[in-house]
SERO-4910 file (N, C-alpha, C, O; in steps of 0.05 Angstrom, whole numbers):
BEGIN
 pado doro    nc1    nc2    nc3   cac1   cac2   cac3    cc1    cc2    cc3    oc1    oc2    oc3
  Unk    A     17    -24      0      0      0      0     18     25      0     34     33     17
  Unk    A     10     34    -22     31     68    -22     24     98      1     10    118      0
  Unk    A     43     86     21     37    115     34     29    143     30     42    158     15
  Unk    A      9    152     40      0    189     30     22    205     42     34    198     63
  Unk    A     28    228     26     44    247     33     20    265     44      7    277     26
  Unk    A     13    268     63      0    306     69     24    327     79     47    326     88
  Unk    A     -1    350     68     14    379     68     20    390     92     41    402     94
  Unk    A      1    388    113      4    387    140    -19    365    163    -37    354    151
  Unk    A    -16    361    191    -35    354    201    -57    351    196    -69    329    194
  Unk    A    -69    383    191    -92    394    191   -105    369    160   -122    350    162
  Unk    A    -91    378    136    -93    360    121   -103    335    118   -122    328    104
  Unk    A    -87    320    134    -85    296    145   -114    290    151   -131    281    136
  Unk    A   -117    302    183   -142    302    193   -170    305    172   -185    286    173
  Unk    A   -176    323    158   -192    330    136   -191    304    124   -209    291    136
  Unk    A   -181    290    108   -172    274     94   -184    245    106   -197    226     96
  Unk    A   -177    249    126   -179    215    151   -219    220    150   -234    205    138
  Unk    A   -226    239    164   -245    251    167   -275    242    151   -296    231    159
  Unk    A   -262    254    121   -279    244     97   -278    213     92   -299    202     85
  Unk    A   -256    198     95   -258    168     91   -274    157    110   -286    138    100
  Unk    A   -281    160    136   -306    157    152   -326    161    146   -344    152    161
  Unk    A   -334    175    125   -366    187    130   -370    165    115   -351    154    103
  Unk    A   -403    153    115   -420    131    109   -429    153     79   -445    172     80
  Unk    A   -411    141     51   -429    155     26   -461    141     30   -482    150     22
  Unk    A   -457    125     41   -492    113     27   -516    138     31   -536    141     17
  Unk    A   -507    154     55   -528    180     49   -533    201     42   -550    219     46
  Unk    A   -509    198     25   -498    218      1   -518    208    -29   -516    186    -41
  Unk    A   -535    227    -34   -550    213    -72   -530    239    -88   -519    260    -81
  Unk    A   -533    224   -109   -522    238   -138   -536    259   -142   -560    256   -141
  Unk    A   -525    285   -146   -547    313   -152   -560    300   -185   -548    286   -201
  Unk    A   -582    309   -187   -600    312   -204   -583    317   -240   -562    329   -246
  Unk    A   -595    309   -250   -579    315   -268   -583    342   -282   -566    348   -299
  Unk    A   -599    355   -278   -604    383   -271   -590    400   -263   -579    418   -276
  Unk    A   -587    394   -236   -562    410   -215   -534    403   -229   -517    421   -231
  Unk    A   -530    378   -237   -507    372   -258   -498    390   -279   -476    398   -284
  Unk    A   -527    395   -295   -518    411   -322   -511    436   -314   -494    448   -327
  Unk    A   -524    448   -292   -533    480   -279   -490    489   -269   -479    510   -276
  Unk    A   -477    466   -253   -459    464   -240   -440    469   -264   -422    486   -265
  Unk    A   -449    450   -284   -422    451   -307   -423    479   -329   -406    484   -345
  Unk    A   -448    494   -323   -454    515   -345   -441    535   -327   -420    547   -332
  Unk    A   -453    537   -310   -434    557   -282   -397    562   -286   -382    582   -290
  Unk    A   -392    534   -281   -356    532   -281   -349    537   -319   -326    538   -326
  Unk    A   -365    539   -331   -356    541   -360   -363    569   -365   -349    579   -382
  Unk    A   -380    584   -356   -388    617   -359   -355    630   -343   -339    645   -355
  Unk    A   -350    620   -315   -334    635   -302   -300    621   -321   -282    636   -328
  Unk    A   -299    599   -324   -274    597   -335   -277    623   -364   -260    640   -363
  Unk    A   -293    625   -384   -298    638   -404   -292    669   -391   -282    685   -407
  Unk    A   -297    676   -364   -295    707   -363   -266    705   -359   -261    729   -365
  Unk    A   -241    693   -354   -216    691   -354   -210    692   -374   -222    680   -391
  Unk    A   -182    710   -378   -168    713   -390   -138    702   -380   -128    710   -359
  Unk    A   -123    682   -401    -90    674   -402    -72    695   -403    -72    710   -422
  Unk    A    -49    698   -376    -26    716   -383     -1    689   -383     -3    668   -369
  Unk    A     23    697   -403     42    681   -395     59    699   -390     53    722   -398
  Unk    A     80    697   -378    106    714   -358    124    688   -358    121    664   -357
  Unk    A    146    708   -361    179    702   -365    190    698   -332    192    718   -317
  Unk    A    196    677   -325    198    689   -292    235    670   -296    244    658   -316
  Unk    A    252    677   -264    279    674   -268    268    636   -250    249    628   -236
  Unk    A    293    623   -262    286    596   -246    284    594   -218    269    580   -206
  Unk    A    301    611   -207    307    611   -175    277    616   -157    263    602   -143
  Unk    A    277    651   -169    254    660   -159    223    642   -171    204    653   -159
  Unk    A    213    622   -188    202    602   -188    200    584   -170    179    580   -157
  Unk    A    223    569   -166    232    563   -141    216    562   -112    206    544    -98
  Unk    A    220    589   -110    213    604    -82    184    601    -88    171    591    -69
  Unk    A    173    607   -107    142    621   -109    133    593   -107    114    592    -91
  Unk    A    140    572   -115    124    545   -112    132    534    -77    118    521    -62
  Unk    A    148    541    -74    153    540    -37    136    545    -20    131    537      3
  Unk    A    126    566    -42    104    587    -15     79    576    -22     63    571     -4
  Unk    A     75    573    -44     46    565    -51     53    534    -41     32    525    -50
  Unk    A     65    513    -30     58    495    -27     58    488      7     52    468     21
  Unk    A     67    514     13     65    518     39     35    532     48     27    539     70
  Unk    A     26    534     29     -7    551     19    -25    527     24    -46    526     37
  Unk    A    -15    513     14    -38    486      6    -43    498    -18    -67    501    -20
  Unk    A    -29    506    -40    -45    526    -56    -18    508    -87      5    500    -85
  Unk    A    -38    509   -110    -21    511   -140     -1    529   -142     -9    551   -135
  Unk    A     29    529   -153     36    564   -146     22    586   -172     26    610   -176
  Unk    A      3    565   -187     -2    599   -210    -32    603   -191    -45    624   -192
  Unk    A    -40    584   -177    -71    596   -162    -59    624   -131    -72    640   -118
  Unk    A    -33    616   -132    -13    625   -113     -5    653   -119     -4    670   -101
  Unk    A      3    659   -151     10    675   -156    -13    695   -166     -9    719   -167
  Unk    A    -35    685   -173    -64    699   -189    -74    703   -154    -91    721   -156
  Unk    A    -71    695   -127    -87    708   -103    -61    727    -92    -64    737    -70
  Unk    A    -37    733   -105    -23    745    -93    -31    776   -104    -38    795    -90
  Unk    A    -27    776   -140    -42    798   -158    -65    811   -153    -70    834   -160
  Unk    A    -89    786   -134   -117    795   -138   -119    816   -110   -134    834   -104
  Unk    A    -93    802    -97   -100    819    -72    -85    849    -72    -92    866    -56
  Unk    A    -62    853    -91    -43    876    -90    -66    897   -104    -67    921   -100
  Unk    A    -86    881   -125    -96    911   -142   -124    914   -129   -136    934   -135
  Unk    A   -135    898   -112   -144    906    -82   -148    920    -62   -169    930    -53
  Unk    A   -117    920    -55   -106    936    -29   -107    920    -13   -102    927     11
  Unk    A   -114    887    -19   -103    876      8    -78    857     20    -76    844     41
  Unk    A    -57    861     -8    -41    850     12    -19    872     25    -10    894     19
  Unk    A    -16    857     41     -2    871     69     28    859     59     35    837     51
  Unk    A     39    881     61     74    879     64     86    868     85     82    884    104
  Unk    A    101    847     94    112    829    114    135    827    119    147    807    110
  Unk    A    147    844    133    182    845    140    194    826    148    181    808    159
  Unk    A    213    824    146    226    794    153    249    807    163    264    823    153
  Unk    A    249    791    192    271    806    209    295    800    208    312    813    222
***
């Protein structure tokens, strides 16, 4: 049996958590709520727009460090870092 890597505890726990629950009282959404779900995620992928960027290998590197210290993809990592600068909410963090 191939051991799980988790990202942290917390992880872990979540993870353990869900393999307990009894699916049997879980039903399949409607196939309705199905089509409604997939027209939804296909309208909002359609309002996105693709940027590609030249980045240095190192600083790649780092940015996937942080995002996986996120629990996070690093381009979902790097698109909540952008969403929050043109915002105003991210906060500048000194490092002592």
């Amino acid at each position: 049996m191939k051991k799980i890597k988790y990202i942290d505890k917390e992880e872990k726990e979540l993870i353990e958590s869900f393999s307990n629950i009894d699916k049997k009282y879980f039903r399949k959404p409607s196939e309705k709520i199905q089509r409604d779900f997939k027209k939804t995620a296909k309208e909002y992928l359609k309002n996105e727009s693709k940027m590609n960027i030249r980045i240095d290998p190192y600083e790649l590197k780092i940015i996937k460090k942080y995002a996986a210290n996120e629990g996070l993809k690093y381009q979902t990592f790097i698109k909540s870092i952008i969403h929050k600068y043109i915002t105003g909410q991210l906060v500048e963090k000194r490092i002592k």
